[in-house]
N, C-alpha and C positions, 0 to 999 in steps of 0.2 A: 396628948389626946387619949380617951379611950379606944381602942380600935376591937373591931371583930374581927379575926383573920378567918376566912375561909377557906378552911384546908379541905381538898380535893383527895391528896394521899398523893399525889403527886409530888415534882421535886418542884417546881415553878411556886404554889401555895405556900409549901414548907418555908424556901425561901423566901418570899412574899413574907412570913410570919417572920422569921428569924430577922431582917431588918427593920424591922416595924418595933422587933424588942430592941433592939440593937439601937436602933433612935431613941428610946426611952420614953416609948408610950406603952402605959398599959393594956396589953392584948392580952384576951379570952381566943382560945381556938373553936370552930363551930366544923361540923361534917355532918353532911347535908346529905339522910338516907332518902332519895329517892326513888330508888329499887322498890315494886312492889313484890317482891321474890326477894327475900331476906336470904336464903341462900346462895345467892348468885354469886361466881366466883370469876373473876377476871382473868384471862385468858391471852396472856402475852399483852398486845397492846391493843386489844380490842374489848369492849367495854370501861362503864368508869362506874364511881359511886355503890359498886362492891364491897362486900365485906371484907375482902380484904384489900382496898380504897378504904375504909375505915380504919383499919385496925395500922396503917401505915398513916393515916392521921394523928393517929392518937401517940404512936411509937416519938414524929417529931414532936407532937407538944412536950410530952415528957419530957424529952431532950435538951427541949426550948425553955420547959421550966413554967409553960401555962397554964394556966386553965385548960378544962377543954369538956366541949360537950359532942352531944350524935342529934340534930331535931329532926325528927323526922316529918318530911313535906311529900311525902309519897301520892295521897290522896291529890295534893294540888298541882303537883306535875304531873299526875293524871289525866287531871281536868283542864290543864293549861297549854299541857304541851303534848303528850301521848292524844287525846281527841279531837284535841285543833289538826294534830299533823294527820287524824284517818279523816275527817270531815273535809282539810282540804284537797287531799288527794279524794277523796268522793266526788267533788264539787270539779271534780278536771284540773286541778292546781299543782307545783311541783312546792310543798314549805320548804323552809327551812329549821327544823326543830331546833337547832343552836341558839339562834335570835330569839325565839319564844322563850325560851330558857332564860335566857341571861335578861329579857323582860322582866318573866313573872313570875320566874322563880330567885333567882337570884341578886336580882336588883329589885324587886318592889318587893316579892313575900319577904324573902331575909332582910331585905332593907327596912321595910318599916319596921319590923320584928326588933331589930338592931335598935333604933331609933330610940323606938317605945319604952324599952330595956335601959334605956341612956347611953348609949354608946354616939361616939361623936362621929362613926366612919367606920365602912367597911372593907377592908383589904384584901384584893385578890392577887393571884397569878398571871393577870392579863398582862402582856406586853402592845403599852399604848400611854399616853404623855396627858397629866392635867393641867392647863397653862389659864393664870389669871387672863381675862380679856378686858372688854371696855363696858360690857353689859352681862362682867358674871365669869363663872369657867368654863371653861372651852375646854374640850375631848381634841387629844393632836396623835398621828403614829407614832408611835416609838421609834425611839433613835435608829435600829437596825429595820429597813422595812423588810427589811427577809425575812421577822420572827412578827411584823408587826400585826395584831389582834384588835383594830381598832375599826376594824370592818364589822364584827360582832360583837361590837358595843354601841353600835350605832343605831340600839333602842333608848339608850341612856340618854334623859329628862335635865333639863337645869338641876332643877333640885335634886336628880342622884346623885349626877356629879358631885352637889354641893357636898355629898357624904362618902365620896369614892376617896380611895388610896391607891396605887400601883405604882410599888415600891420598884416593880422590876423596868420601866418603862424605859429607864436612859443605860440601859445592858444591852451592847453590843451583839454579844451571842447568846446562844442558849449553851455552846460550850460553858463561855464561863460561870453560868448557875449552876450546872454539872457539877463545875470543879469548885466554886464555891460551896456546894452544899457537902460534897467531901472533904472539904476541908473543915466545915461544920462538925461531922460526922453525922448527919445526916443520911440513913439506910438507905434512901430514895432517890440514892445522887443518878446512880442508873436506870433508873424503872423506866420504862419506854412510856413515850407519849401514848396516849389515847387517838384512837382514830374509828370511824366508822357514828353510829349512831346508834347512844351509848345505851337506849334502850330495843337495841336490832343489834344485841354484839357479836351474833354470827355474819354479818352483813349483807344477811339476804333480805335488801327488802319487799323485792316482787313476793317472794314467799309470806312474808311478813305481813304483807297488805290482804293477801288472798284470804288469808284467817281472819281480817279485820274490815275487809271492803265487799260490800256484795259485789259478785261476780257475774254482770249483767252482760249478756253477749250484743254486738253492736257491727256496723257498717265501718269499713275502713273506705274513705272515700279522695279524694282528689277534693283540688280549690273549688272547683266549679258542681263538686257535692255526685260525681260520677261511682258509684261502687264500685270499689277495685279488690275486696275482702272482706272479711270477716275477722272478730276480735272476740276471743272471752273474756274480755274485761278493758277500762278501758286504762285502770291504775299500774297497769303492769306495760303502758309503752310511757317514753320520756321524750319532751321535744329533742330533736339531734338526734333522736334512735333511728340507724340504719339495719340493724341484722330482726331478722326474728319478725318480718314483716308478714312473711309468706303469703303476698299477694298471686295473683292467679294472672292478671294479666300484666304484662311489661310495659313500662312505658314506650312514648312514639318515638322518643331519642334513643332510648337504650342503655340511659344512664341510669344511676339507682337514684330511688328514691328514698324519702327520708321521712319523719314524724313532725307536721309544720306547727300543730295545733292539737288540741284535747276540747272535743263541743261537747259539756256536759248535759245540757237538754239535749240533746238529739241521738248522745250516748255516741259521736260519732270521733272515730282517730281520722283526722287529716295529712294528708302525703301530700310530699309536692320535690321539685328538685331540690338543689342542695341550694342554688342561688336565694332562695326562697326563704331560707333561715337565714339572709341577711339581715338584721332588725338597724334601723337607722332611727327608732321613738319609740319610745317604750313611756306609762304609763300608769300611775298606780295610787290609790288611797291608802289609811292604814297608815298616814305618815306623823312622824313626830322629830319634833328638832331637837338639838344636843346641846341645847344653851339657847340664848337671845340670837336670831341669825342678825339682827343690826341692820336690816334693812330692805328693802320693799321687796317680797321674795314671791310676790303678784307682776313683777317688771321682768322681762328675761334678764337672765344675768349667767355667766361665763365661771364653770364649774368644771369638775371630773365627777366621772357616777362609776363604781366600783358593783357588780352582780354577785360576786362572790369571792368567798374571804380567802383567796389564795389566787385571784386574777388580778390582772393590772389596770389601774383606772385608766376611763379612756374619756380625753378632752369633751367636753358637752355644755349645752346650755338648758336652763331649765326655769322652770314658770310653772305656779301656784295659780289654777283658773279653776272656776267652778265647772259644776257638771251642767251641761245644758239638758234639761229632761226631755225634749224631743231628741237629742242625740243619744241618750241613755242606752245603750247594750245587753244582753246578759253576761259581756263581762266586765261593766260597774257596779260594785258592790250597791246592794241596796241602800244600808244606809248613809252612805256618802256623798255629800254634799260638794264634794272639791277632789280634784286630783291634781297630782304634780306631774308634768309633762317634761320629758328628755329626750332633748333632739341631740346625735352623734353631731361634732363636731368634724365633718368627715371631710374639712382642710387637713385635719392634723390626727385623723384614727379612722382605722377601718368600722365597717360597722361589726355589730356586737352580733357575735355564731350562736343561733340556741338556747335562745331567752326562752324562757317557760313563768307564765303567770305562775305568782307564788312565793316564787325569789324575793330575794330581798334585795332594795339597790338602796345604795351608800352614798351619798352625797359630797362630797370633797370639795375645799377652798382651799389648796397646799397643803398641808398637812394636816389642815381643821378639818374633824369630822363636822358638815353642817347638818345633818339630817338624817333621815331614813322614809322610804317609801314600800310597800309591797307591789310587787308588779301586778296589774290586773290586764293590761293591753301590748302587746310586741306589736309591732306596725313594721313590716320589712318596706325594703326602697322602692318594690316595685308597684306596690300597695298604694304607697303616698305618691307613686307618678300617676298611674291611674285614677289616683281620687283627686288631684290637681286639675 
């Protein structure tokens, strides 16, 4: 096959490319400037797609004997991922820029890019499994679920699939890519993972937002909408925040209180106890499946739903229903027509700590990615007794 490897600068990439040659398909290396700050320099393990994330791109292709180019997509992770992520924290939302990324930057812009180009498939560093199915291929974890990355790919379309590669998928560890790659002689065999959000690579992002979100002062209120503070802004609290609330009167129990909710018409930060960020249904459009799911996914049916890419999925069921318009909210998106509803299975999981619309939940059949949803509704237990 023709392959595009996308090299990060990373060691995960590097390797990704080196068996892809190593299989005997011809790879082209690509490194994907998305920095609008061409001088950006990476900083231990915090930032990525640096210039020197490039210039360690370019050092394996050499090595590897590829091709290799730099295209720059700067402008449209801009557009895709950089104002998505200030417009949804504007709107009261927690994103996740990862997911956007691996969307529409990395899997649709470079993909079709790839495609157009004739390349037969694009090869990343993701740790996560392509398995034939019965209606096409199917997204699975990777062998090791400790390294497994199959949480944020779980934007990926039938037909990306149909053009994905991940070579690293049935590796154990991430030691042994390490040690793989120096035995390679790959310079990158040590370079530390990437953490934080790679265009916030000092990881402040309350600071981050404040330069980028108007800073509109607002009412900190209780369920029942009681003033208990004040807020300069509403994008610098996170559902699950307890410190930093500096409310003026104490609750009647004496227990602390917590961030339950973000009302963005009303500009208002919701408190309540801790019980209260119990979520037992959670809620959300913005979905898209990972292949054919094979069956009537309008029926409940017996799932795990995964919140975030380094938590544990937790048993659930889940059902495809439209939106009723007299039920409609301010937090159904406008133009959505259908949401997908997830009820804890809570025979067999507790419920879910600190859901914040925004998230992205991850659909699970065993090891099958089925789907993805954005969260638009958290519904704690005591919510759905009272609405019962």
């Amino acid at each position: 096959m023709k392959i595009l490897a996308a090299m990060s600068g990373g060691v995960d990439s590097a390797v990704a490319a080196a068996r892809a040659v190593e299989a005997g398909h011809e790879v082209v290396g690509v490194h994907l400037a998305l920095s609008r700050m061409p001088g950006t320099i990476r900083t231990g393990s915090r930032g990525c797609c640096t210039v020197e994330d490039a210039m360690d791109a370019r050092r394996a292709a050499n090595l590897l004997e590829i091709p290799f180019y730099v295209w720059d997509l700067s402008e449209r992770f801009k557009e895709d991922v950089v104002d998505d992520f200030v417009a949804e924290y504007a709107a009261g939302r927690t994103p996740n820029p990862c997911m956007r990324c691996n969307e529409k930057i990395k899997f649709q812009a470079l993909l079709d890019k790839a495609i157009a180009l004739g390349f037969d498939a694009v090869a990343t560093g993701h740790y996560a499994m392509l398995e034939p199915g019965a209606h096409g291929p199917e997204l699975h974890r990777a062998s090791a679920w400790a390294k497994d990355q199959s949480y944020v790919l779980g934007v990926l379309t039938e037909k990306q699939l149909a053009h994905c590669y991940f070579p690293l998928g049935d590796t154990p560890s991430k030691q042994l890519i390490r040690a793989e790659a120096a035995e390679r002689g790959l310079q990158v065999a040590q370079k530390p993972d990437s953490h934080d959000i790679c265009f916030i690579p000092d990881g402040d992002t309350r600071g981050w937002l404040s330069d980028h979100v108007d800073r509109t002062p607002g009412d900190i209120v209780d369920a029942g909408g009681q003033v208990l503070g004040r807020h300069d802004g509403a994008h610098g609290y996170t559902v699950g925040q307890r410190r930093g609330l500096s409310l003026g009167t104490p609750a009647a129990d004496g227990k602390p209180r917590f961030v339950l909710s973000i009302r963005p018409v009303s500009n208002q930060v919701v408190v309540g106890p801790k019980e209260s960020l119990e979520i037992t249904r959670i809620a959300g459009g913005r979905y898209s499946w990972a292949g054919e799911p094979g069956f009537d996914v309008a029926q409940r049916f017996a799932c795990e739903v995964q919140i975030r890419a380094h938590a544990d999925p937790v048993p659930a069921f889940a059902r495809l229903e439209p939106i009723i318009e007299a039920e409609r909210t301010e937090e159904h998106r406008v133009d959505a027509t259908h949401e997908i509803v997830i009820d804890i299975d809570l025979e067999h999981a507790e419920p879910l700590i600190g859901v914040a619309p925004g998230q992205t939940a991850v659909i699970y059949i065993g090891t099958r990615v089925l789907g993805q949803f954005t969260i638009d509704r958290a519904v704690a237990a005591d919510e759905l007794v009272h609405a019962a």
